[in-house]
N, C-alpha and C positions, 0 to 999 in steps of 0.2 A: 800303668798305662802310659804313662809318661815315658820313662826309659823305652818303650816298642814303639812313640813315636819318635822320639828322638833318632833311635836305630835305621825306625824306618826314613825318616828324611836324609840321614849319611850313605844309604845304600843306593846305588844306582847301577845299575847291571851291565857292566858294556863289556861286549865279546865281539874280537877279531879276528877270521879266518881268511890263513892265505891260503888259496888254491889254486889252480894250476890257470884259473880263468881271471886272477885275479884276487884282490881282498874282498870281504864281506862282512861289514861292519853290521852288527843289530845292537841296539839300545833300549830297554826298557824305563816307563817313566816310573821316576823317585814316587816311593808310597806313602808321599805325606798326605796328600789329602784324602787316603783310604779311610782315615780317624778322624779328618778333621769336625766331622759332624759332633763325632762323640767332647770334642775338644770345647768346639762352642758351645754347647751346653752343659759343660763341667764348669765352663766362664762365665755362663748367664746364673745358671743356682747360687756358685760362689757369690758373684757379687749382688744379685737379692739376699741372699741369707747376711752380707755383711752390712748393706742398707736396713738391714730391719731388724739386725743383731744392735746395730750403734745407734739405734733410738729407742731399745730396751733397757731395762734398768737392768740386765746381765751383762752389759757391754762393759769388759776390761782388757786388759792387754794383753792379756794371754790370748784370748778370742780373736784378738786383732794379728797379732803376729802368727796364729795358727793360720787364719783364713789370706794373711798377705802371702805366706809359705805358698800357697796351695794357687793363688790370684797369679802371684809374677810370673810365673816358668806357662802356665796359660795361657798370658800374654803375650809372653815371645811367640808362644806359638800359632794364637793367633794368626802375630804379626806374618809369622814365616809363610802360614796357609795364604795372607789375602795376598802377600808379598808374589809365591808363587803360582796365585791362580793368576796375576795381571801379568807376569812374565808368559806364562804360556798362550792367553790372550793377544798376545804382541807375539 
C-alpha cells in the first residue's frame, strides 16, 4: 500500500503538443490523495493499538519497533497529504 502511494505521489502526467495552432499543454493532478483516506486510518488504528499495546503487560520492544516501522513512513505521509491539500487550497 505504501509503495502505490509513494508511486502515486512521484507521478504526475504532463503532456506537450505542438501543433500548427500552437502548444497544448494538459496536466493531470498527482494521485496522492486518491489513498489518503486509507493512509489516515492505517495511522489512527496504528497508533491506538500502540497506546494500548504500551499500557499492557505485552508491551516489549519488538512491539514497539514493529508498530514504529509501520507509524513513521505514515507519517510522512500524512504529512505529504495535509501538506498538499493546503498547497492546492492556495
Amino acid at each position: 500500500m505504501l509503495t502505490s502511494i509513494a508511486s502515486a505521489a512521484l507521478v504526475s502526467a504532463v503532456a506537450s503538443v505542438t501543433t500548427t495552432d500552437g502548444t497544448t499543454s494538459m496536466t493531470t493532478a498527482m494521485g496522492l490523495p486518491e489513498y489518503g483516506v486509507l493512509a489516515v486510518i492505517a495511522l489512527v488504528t496504528l497508533l491506538s493499538a500502540k497506546l494500548m499495546l504500551s499500557a499492557s503487560t505485552r508491551w516489549n520492544s519488538t512491539i514497539k519497533c514493529s508498530l514504529d516501522m509501520n507509524i513513521i513512513p505514515l507519517l510522512i505521509s500524512f504529512a505529504a497529504i495535509v501538506i498538499y491539500k493546503i498547497i492546492t487550497i492556495i
